[in-house]
N, C-alpha and C positions, 0 to 999 in steps of 0.2 A: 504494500500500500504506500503509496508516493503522494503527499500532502502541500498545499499551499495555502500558507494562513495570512492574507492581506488584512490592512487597516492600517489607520495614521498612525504615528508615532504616540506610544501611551496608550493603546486600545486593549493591551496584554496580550500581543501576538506572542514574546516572550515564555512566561509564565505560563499559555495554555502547551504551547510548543513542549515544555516540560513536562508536564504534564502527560502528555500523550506519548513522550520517551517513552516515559516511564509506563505507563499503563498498555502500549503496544509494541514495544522492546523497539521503538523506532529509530532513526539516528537525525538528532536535532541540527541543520546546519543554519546556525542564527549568524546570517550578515553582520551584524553588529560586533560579534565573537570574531570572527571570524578575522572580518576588516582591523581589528582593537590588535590581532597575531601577526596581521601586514605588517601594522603601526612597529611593534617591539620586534620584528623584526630586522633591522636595518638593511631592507633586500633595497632594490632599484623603486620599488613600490611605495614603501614607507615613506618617503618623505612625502610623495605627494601626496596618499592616501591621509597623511595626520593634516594636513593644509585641508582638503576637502572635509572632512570630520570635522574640523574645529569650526570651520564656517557653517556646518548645517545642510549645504549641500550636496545632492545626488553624487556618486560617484557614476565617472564615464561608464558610456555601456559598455567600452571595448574592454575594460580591465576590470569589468566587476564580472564577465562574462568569461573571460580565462581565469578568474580566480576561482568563481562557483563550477566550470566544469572541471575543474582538478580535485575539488568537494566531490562534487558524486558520480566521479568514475571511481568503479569497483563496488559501489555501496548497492548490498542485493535485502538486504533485511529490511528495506521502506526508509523514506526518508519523510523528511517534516521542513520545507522550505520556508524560513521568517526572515523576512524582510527580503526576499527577489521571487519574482523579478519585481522589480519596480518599473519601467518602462514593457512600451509594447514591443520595440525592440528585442529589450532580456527576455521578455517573452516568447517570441517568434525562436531566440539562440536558443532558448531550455527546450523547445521541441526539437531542432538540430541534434543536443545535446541527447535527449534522451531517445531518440528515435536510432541514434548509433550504438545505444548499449540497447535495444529491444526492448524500452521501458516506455514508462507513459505515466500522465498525470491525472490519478483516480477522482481528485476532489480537489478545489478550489474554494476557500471558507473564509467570509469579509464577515471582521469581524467592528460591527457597525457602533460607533461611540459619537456621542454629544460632544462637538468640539470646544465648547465653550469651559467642559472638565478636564480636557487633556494637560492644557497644563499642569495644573495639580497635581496630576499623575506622574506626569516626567519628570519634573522638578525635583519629588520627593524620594523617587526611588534608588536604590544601591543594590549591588549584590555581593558576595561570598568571592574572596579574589582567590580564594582554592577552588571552590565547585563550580561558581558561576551562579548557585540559585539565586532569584530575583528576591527583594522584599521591598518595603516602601515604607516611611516614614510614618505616615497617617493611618494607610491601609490594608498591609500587613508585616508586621516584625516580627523580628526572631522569637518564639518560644520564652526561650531564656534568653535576656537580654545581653549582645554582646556575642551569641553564638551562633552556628548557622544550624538551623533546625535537621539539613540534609547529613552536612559530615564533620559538624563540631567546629570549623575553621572559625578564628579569632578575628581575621582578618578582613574587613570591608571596603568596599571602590565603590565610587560613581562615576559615571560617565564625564568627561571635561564637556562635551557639548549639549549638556542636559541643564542650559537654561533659557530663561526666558526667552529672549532673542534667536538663539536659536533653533528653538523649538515654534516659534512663530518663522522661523524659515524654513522647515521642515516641512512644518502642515501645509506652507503656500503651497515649497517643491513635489508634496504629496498630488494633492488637489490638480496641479498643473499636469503632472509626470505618469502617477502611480494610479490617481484614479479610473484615467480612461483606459486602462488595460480592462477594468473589469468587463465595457462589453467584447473583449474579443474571447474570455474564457465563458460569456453567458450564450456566445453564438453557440460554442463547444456543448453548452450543455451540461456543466458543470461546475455550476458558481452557485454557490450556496451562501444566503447570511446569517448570522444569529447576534442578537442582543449586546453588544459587550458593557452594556451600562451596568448587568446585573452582577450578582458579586463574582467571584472567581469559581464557584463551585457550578453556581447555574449555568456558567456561561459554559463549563464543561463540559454538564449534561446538553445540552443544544448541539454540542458539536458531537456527541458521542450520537447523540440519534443522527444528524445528520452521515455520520460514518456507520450506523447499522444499516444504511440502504442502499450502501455503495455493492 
């Protein structure tokens, strides 16, 4: 099962993408992770990869397209795509891409949020700089304060480009870039929404019925 979970930045594409590792032995490839391994890595990449980051936005499609097919070539257990494609472009590439391993993209799941809340979401949140789990300030924290509820780690990170401004450049670049992919995946046939306003469990169960009908 090969998953695409679109929405603006702060909708918990994240968190559900987790989620569903874990509950469908899937393999999470989160753009953001991903891109953040460019950064510390000091390849030919990183430098301009941390320039576009810190600005907010879009990375080109030519190099966000040779970084995610090198993600999921070899990957046969299902994967969980967060945050690409973003353009209809990376779009049109991930069918390239997966039509050369004999794979295909079962489900497409927009996960639909009040933009007027997003900020608050992105702002607040951090994660585990061992695991990666997500948490948030406001809306959900660690268990025990200070630890990561996943794998103990002491240690927490937040994004550098997790503020205001640009996160107000993000949602333009969304809106501009990332929204109008959705009707080429509703041509297909396979674009699915569900709620993200509701809390992190609901929004679950929504997508879990939406993947029993696949």
């Amino acid at each position: 099962m090969n998953l695409i979970l679109l929405g603006p930045p702060g909708a918990g594409k994240g968190t559900q993408a987790q989620l569903l590792e874990q509950a469908h032995g899937l393999v999470q490839l989160s753009t953001g992770a991903i891109l953040r391994a460019v950064v510390a890595s000091g390849s030919v990449l990183s430098q301009q990869a941390k320039k576009v980051m810190k600005s907010g936005h879009l990375m080109p499609d030519d190099i966000m397209v040779e970084i995610m097919s090198k993600q999921i070539n070899g990957i046969k257990s299902g994967f969980i795509l967060d945050g690409f494609p973003r353009t209809e472009v990376q779009a049109e590439a991930l069918d390239d891409i997966l039509q050369k391993e004999g794979l295909r993209i079962d489900t497409v799941i927009e996960i639909k949020v009040d933009a007027a809340a997003l900020t608050d979401r992105v702002v607040g949140r951090f994660t585990c700089a061992q695991c990666g789990a997500g948490y948030h300030d406001s809306f959900y924290r660690p268990v025990v304060e200070g630890l990561c509820d996943r794998c103990g780690g002491s240690e927490f990170v937040r994004r550098s480009d997790d503020t205001e401004e640009a996160v107000r450049t993000r949602l333009d670049s969304y809106h501009r870039q990332t929204a109008p992919i959705l009707p080429y995946y509703r041509k297909k046939r396979i674009l699915k929404e569900v709620d993200g306003m509701e809390d992190i469990d609901n929004v679950a169960r929504q997508i879990d019925a939406v993947l029993a009908h696949i």
